[in-house]
N, C-alpha and C positions, 0 to 999 in steps of 0.2 A: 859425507857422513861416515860414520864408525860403522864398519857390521863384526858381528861377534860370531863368532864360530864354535855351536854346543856339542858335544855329544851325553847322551845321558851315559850315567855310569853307575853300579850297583851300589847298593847302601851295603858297609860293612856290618858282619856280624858279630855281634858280641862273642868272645872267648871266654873259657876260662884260662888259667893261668898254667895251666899245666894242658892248655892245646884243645879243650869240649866246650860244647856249645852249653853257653847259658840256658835256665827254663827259667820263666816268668808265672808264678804262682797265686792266684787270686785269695785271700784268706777273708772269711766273714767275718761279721762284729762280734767281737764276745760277748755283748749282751745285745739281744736285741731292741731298738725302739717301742715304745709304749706309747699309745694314746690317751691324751687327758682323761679322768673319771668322767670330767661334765662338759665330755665333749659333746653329745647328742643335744643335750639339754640346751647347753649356751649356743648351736647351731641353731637349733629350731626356732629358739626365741628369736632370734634375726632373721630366717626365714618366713615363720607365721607372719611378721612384720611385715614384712616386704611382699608375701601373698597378697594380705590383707588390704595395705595402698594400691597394690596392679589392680582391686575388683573395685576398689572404690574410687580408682582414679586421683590417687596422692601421690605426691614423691616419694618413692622410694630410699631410705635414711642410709643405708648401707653400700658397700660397691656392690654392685650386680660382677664384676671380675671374683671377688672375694664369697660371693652370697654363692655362685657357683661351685668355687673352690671347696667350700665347705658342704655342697653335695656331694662332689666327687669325696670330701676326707670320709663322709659315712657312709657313702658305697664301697670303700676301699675298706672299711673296717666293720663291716659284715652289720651294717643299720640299717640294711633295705628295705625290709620288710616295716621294722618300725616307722621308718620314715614316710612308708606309702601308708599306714597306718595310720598318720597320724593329718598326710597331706589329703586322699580321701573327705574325710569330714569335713576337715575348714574350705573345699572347695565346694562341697555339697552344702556346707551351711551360706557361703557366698552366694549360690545359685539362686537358694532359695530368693534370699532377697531380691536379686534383679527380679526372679519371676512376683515376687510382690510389688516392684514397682509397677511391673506390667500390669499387674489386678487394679493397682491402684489407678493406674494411666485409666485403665476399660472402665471405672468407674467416674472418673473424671469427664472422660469426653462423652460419655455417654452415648448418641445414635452419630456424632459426627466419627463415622467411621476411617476418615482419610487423616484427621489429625490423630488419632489413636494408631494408625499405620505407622503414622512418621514416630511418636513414641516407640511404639516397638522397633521400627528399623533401628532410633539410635541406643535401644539398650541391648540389642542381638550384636550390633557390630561394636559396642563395647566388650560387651561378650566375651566377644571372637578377640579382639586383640589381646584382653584381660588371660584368655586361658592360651593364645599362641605364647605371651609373654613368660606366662607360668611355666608352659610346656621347654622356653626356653633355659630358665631359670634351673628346673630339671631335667634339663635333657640329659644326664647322667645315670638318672634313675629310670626316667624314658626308655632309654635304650639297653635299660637290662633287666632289672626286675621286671618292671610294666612290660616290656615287650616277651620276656619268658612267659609271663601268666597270659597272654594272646590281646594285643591292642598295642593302644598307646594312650596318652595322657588326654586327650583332645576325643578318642570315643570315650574313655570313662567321662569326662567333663561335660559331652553329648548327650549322655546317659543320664548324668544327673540333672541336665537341662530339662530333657524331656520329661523328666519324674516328676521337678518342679512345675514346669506350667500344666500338668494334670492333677498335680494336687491342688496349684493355684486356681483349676478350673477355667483357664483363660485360652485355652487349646480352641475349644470353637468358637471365640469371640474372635480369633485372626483369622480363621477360615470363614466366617461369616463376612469380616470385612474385607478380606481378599475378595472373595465373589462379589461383590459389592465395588470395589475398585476396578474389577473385571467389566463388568459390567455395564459400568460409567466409562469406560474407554469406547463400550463397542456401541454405545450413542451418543459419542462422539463429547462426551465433558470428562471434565483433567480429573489426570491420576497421573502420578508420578511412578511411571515405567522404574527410574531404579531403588526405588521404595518395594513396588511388587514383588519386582525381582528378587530383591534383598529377604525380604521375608518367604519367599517361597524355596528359597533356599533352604532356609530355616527349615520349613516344613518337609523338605528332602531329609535333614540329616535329623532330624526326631522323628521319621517313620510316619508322617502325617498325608505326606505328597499324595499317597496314592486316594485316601477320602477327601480331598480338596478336589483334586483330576474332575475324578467322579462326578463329586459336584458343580465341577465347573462344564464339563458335557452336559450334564443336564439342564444347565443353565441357558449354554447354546441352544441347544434341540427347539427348548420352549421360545427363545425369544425371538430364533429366526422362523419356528414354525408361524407363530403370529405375525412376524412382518410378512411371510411369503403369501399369507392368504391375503393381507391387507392389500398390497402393493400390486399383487399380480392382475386383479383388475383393473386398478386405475392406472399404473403405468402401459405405457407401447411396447409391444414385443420386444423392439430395440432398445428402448429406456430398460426396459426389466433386466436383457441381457446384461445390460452394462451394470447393474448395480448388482447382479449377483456376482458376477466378474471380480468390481471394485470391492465385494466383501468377503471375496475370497482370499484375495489379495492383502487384505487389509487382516483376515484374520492368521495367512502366514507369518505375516509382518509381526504380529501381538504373539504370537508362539515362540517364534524366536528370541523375541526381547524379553517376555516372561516366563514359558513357561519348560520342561525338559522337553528334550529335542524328542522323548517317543511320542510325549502328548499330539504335536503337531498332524500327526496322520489321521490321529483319534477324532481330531477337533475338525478336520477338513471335511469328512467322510461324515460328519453330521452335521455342517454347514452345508455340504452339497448335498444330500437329502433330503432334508429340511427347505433349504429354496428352490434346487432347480426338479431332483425324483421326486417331489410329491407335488407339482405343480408342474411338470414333464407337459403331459395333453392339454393343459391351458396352454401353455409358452408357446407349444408347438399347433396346437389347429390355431392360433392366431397370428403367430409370425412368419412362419413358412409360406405362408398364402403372401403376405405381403412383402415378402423378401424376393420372393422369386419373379412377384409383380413385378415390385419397382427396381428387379435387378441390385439387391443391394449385398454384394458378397462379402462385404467384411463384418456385414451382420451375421450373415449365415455361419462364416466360420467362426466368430464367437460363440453362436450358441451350439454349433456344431463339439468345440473343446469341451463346455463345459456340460453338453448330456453327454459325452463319449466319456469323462472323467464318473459320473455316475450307473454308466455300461446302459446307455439310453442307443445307443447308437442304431441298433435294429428299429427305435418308432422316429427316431429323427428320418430313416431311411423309408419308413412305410406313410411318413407325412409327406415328403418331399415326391414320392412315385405318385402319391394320391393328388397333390396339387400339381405336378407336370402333365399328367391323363388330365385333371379338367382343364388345364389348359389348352391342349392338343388337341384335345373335344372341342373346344371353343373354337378354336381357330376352322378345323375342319367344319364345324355348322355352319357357321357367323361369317368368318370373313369369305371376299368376294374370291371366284375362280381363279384370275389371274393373281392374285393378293397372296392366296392360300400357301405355298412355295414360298415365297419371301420371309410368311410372319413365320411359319416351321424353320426355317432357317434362321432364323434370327433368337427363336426360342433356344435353337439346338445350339448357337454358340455363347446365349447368356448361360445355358446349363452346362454346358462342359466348361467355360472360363470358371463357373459355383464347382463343380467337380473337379478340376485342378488346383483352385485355392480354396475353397472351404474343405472341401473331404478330402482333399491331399490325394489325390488317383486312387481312391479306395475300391478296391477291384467288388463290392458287394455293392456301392453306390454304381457303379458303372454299370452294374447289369443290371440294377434296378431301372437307370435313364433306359437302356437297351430296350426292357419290358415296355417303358411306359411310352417311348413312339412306335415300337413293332404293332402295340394295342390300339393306338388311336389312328396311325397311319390306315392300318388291314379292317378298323373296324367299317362295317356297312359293306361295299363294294373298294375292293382294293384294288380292281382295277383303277379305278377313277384316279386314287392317286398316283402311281404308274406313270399314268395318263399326265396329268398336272406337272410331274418330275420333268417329264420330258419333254414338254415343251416349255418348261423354264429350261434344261439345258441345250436345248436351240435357240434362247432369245440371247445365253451368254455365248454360246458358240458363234452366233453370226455375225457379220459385219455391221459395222454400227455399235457394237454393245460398246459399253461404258468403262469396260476393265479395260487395264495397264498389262501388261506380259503379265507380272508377278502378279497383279490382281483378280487376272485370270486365273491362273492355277489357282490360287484361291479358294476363285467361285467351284472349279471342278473337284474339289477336295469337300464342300461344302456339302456340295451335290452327291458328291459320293459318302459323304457320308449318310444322307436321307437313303442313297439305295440303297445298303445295306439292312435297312429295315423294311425295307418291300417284301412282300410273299408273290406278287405278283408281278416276279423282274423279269418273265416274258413279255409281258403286257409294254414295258418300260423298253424291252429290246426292239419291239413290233414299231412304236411310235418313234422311237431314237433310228433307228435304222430310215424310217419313214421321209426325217427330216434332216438326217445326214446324206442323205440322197438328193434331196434338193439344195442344199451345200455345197457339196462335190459339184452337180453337175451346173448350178448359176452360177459356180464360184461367189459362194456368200459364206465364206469360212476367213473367220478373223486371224485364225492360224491351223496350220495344219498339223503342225508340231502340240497344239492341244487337240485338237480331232484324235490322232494315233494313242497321246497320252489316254485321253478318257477309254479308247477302245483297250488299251496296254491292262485300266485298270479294272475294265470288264473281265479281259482273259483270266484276272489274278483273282477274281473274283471268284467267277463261276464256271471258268475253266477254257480246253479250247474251242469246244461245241458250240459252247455261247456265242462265240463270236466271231464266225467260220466267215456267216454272209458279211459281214460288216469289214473282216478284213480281207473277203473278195474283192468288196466293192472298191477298195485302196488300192487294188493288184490292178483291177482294171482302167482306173481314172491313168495310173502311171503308165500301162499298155496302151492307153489312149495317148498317149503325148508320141510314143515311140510311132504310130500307127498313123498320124496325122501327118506325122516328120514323111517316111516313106513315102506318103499318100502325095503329097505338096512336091516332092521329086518328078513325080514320072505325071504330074496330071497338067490342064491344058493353061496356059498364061491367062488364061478369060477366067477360068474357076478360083485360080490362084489370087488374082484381082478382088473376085468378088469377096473374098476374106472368108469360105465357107470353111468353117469345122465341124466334126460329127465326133461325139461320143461314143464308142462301144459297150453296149451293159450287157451283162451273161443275164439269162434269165433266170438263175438259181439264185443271184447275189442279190439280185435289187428288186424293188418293191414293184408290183404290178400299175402300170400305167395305162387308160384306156388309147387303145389306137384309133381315130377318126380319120375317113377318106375327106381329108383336108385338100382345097385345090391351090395347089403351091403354085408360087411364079414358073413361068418356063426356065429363067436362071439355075430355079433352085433344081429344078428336077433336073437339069445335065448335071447338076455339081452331084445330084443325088445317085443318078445312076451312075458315074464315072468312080466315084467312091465306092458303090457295091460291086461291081467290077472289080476293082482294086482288092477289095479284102475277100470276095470270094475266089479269088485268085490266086491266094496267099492260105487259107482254110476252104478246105473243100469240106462238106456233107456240112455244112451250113447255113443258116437264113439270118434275112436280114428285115427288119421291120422299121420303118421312120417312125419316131413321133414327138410329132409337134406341140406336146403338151407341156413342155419343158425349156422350148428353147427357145433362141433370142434373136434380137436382130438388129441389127443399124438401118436407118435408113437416112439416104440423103435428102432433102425437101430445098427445093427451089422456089420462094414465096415471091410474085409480082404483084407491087400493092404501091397504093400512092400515102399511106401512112408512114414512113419508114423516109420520106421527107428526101426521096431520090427524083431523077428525073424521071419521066415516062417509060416505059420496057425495062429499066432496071431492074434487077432481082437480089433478095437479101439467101441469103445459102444457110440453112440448117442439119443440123444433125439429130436425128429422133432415136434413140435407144427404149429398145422397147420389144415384149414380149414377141415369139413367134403368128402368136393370133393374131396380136393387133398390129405388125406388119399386115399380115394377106387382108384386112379387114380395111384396113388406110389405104394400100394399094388400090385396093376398088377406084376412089376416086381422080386415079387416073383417066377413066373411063369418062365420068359424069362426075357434074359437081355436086350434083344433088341423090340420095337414094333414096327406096323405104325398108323398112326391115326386113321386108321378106325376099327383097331381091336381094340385100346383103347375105340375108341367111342363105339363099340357094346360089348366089356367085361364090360363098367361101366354102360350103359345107362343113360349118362347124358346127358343134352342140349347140341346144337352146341355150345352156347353162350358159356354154361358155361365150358365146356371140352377145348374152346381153350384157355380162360380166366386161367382156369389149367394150361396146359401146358404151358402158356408161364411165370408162376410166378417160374414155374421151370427150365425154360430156359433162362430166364433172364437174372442171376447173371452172367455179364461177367466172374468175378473171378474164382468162381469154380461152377458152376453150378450143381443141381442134374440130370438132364437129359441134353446130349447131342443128339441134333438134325441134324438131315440130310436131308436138303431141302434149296430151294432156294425161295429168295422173303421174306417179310413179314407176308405175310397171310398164313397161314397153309395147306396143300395139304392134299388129302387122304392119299396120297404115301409119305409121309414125314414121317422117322423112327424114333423113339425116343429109345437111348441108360442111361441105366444106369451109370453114371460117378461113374468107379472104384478108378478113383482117389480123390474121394471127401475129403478135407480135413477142419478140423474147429477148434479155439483155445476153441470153447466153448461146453460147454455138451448138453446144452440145445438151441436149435436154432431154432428160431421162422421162419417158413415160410408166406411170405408177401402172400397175395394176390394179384392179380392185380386190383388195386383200377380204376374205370370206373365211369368219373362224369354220373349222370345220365342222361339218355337219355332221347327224346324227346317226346316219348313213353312214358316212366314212367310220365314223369310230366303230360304229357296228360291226364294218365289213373284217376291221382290223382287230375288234375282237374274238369275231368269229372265226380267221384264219386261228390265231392264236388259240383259240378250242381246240380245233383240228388237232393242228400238232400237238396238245395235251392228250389228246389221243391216242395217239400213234406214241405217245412217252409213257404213258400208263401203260400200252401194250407191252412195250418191251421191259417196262418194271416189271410187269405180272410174266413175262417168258422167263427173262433172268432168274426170278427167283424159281420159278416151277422149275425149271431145268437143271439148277444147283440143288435145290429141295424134291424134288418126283414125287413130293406126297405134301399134300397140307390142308389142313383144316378153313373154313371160310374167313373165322376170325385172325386167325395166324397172318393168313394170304392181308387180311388188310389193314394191319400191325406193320408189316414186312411193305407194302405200296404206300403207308404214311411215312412209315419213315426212307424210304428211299426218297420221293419225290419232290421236288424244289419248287413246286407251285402250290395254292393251295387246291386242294383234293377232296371234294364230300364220301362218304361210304355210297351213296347211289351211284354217283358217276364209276366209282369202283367196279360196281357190279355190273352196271352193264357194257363196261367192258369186258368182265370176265363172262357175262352173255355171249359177247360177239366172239372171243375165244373160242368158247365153248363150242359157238354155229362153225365155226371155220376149223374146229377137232385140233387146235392146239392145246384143248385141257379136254377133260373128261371127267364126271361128275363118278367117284369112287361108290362101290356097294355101301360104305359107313356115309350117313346122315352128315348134309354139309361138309363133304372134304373133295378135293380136286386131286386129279393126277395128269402128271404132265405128258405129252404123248410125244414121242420122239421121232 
């Protein structure tokens, strides 16, 4: 290819001839240009033309290039003013007309107000093109004279619109049939959305919008007040919800498409008034009841949006506390002892799954749930349910239960959440501690690792006090293992054989056990004294107490029988696992094959209770029973003989003998409510020392202001007082010279 090499280089300047630069002189015309005489004149007459076809919808004769050109010659040559002069009128006199079509439309259609809509929509967006064309036609004039006097061609045109359909008188024949088109949408028969539109447009730029609005709010008010009363009886709470829902929704939808985007809040704010705040206590005493019945939360968060949108929110909150108390009531009356604990737990997790998705964790529903089990749990005797808690969380603690690891925690999360509404979580500690101790020491604990959690979640609870004994009682079971190890070292190969182990319990930590002068094998007393031996040995200023109410035992059993389809003198070899009682109780008939009760009872010396409690776990087993009994009645007789069953037969080696399980009596609970007193006691004293000692003066009322609210149980004002009696007897207060006031004495 060619390439070409440029440089630029300056353009020469003209000279003169004698060496000076030339000047270039602009000169004007000597005469200046004239415009025609009949220039306005012959402009106008092709302009009125050309207005005149744009409103009536004819061809225009002239060029729209040239019809232009010839505004711009009379703006240029000082015709402004004549020109808007003369444009003014002929577009006022054009107005007029359309808005006579329209008179004449609303006389034509008469009451059919949708085709008289479609007339006006097509003579407004004539209109509209007719004076945008105009507007283009002069936009010369537009944008000088019209825009110095303040507008433009398109509001004056507006203006004279509006003037025309008020002298036409046709102004509230379209607002009449808008509300009317409105109307027929929102029950559901046709109207042409861009018809409305198009005219309410209209009714924006003639200043009408805002008595239309108006009227169209009052339209709603009335027709949704009428459906709300209609509907709200015969529909179901759920049906109701959904179709206030679906016409709220439906009347966003219709604001948008028709009406100006302020109207929208106007129009919403009187649709939810009208159907859900002034029908709020119908919706709600009849939905709430059956929402929380049949568990149905996508119900409840609907109606929950739409009272919260009308600021209901505080009686959806005072329906929902009121239908969880009668529930809670019910469950507490009605269902069964063992039941009671299940159906609470099952209420408390449909109401918190409704509290995390219908009220969205609303911290004023949350304390409402809070109120309405603290009320129904504590109402009556709160002991009892204390009581109830905690022996459902020994039926999931023990072996046997039904939970998976993760299932468990679970259940202890469950559980913890009922204690938390206890007033009476000593009550809860006395019987949890009660049956964590026979746990611990059966080994009936499905995991230890939930054992320590639940007590972790006591600590966190109620502190370290709460749970001093409980996690004694862990310090010892693991002293126990180190104690046994040592013990099994130094003790004889016969005791070591016999597989004996022994628990150590502090008597601070664990629950009180009755001791009975039980007559144990010879075996077990050397295993027994070699072991006290051992650990007094190791702890000096210490004692040691057996007992047998707890513990367990193997025993081997050698059966010769001719059922077992052996030779003669052969023997089948069993293993019997089974309570410490019914060891020494079965041992007997080593002796004799046969007894009667009262020599059983005076060879073991054990309780009445507990010796008949024995014998009938052995007598029990329709099948094959280990003692066959000779007596009549249910209750046991002195004279009633107990035989060894020669024919005992089992598919298994190892066979666990039941106890006879005895819900607790009314006794026991007693004795464990009444420790649980005591110590309320002794906790109210030291409420009332604390505060006297920080205070050295205070009035009777103050003083039990100051003891309700310290203390963590519930507390009457008697019980108050006659602790601060017993104070008073033992001179740690003194009654002050001023009428009911105490002083503390140091």
């Amino acid at each position: 290819g060619i390439v070409l090499l440029c440089r630029s280089m300056p353009l020469p300047t003209p000279k003169k001839a004698g060496g000076g630069i030339k000047k270039l002189v602009l000169q004007p015309f000597v005469v200046a240009p004239k415009a025609p005489s009949n220039l306005f004149a012959a402009a106008w007459t092709k302009l009125q033309a050309a207005v005149v076809a744009i409103f009536t919808r004819k061809p225009v004769s002239f060029s729209k290039e040239q019809l232009y050109r010839d505004v711009e010659a009379l703006c240029i040559n000082n015709h402004e003013a004549a020109l808007y002069g003369k444009l003014e009128p002929e577009i006022a006199s054009l107005t007029r007309q359309s808005a006579r079509r329209i008179s004449d439309a609303m006389k034509e259609c008469g009451a059919d107000s949708g085709r008289f809509l479609s007339m006006v929509h097509v003579e407004w967006s004539a209109w509209c093109d007719a004076i945008t064309a105009t507007r283009n036609l002069f936009l010369v004039l537009d944008r000088s004279f019209i825009h110095r006097k303040g507008g433009s061609l398109w509001d004056i045109g507006l203006r004279l619109l509006a003037t025309a359909l008020e002298q036409a008188g046709v102004q509230g024949a379209i607002i009449r049939c808008l509300r009317d088109a409105v109307t027929a949408q929102r029950q559901g028969r046709h109207a042409s959305a861009d018809t409305v539109r198009s005219i309410v447009e209209l009714l924006v730029y003639i200043a009408q919008y805002d008595s239309f609005e108006e009227l169209c709010l009052s339209d709603a008010d009335v027709f949704y007040r009428e459906e709300s009363c209609r509907l709200v009886s015969l529909m179901a709470p759920a049906e109701y919800v959904n179709h206030c829902d679906g016409r709220i929704k439906e009347e966003i939808g219709r604001c948008q498409a028709l009406f100006q985007p302020a109207t929208m809040l106007k129009m919403l704010d009187i649709t939810r008034h009208a159907l859900v705040k002034l029908q709020c206590s119908t919706m709600l005493e009849k939905g709430v009841q059956d929402f929380v019945a049949e568990h149905r939360v996508q119900d409840m968060c609907r109606m929950y949006t739409i009272c919260e949108a009308v600021g209901e929110v505080a009686a959806v909150r005072s329906a929902w506390l009121a239908v969880v108390k009668s529930s809670g009531t019910a469950i507490m009356k009605t269902a069964e002892s063992d039941d009671i604990v299940e159906k609470l737990l099952q209420l408390k997790a449909h109401c918190d799954e409704m509290l995390r998705v219908a009220f969205r964790n609303s911290v004023s529903f949350a304390m409402a749930l809070k109120d309405a089990f603290e009320y129904f749990i504590n109402d009556g005797n709160p002991n009892v349910s204390a009581q109830l808690l905690a022996r459902h969380t020994d039926r999931i603690l023990k072996v046997g239960s039904k939970f998976s690891d993760a299932g468990l925690d679970e259940a202890i999360d469950s559980c913890w959440g009922l204690f938390r509404f206890l007033m009476a979580q000593d009550v809860f500690e006395a019987f949890f501690r009660k049956d964590l101790a026979k746990r611990l020491i059966l080994g009936k604990s499905a995991s230890m690792e939930a054992e320590v959690r639940m007590v972790q979640l006591l600590r966190e609870e109620c502190g370290a006090g709460f749970t001093t004994k409980l996690e004694g009682m862990f310090r010892d079971i693991n002293a126990g293992k180190a104690l046994m190890d040592s013990f099994l070292q130094v003790c004889d190969p016969e005791i070591e054989s016999l597989g004996f182990t022994c628990q150590v319990l502090t008597t601070v930590s664990w629950p009180t056990y009755p001791i009975s002068e039980v007559w144990y094998p010879a075996s077990i007393i050397r295993a027994q004294e070699a072991f006290k031996t051992h650990y007094l040995g190791m702890h000096t200023g210490r004692s040691l107490k057996f007992v047998a109410h707890l513990g367990q035992c193997t025993l081997r059993m050698n059966v010769i029988q001719s059922v077992f389809a052996m030779p003669t003198g052969s023997c089948t070899k069993k293993e019997l696992s089974m309570s410490m009682y019914q060891a020494i109780v079965l041992l007997q008939f080593n002796q004799a094959d046969t007894l009667t009760f009262a020599e059983l009872q005076a060879a073991t010396g054990l309780p009445d209770l507990e010796i008949r409690r024995t014998l009938l776990s052995f007598t029990g087993n329709k099948g094959c029973p280990l003692l066959v009994r000779e007596g009549k009645g249910q209750d046991l007789a002195d004279s009633d003989r107990f035989t060894f069953n020669g024919e005992f037969k089992s598919k298994l080696f190892r066979i666990l003998v039941n106890r006879v399980q005895l819900k607790e009596t009314k006794d026991e609970i007693k004795k464990v409510e009444t420790r649980v007193s005591e110590d309320r006691q002794y906790q109210v004293d030291a409420i009332i020392v604390r505060v006297m000692k920080a205070r050295k003066r205070l009035t009777h009322t103050a003083l039990l202001e100051e003891v309700f609210k310290n203390a963590t149980f519930p507390v009457t004002a008697s019980e108050i007082k006659k602790r601060i009696e017993s104070l008073l007897d033992r001179e740690y207060l003194t009654r002050d010279h001023a009428p009911g006031t105490y002083t503390y004495m140091a």
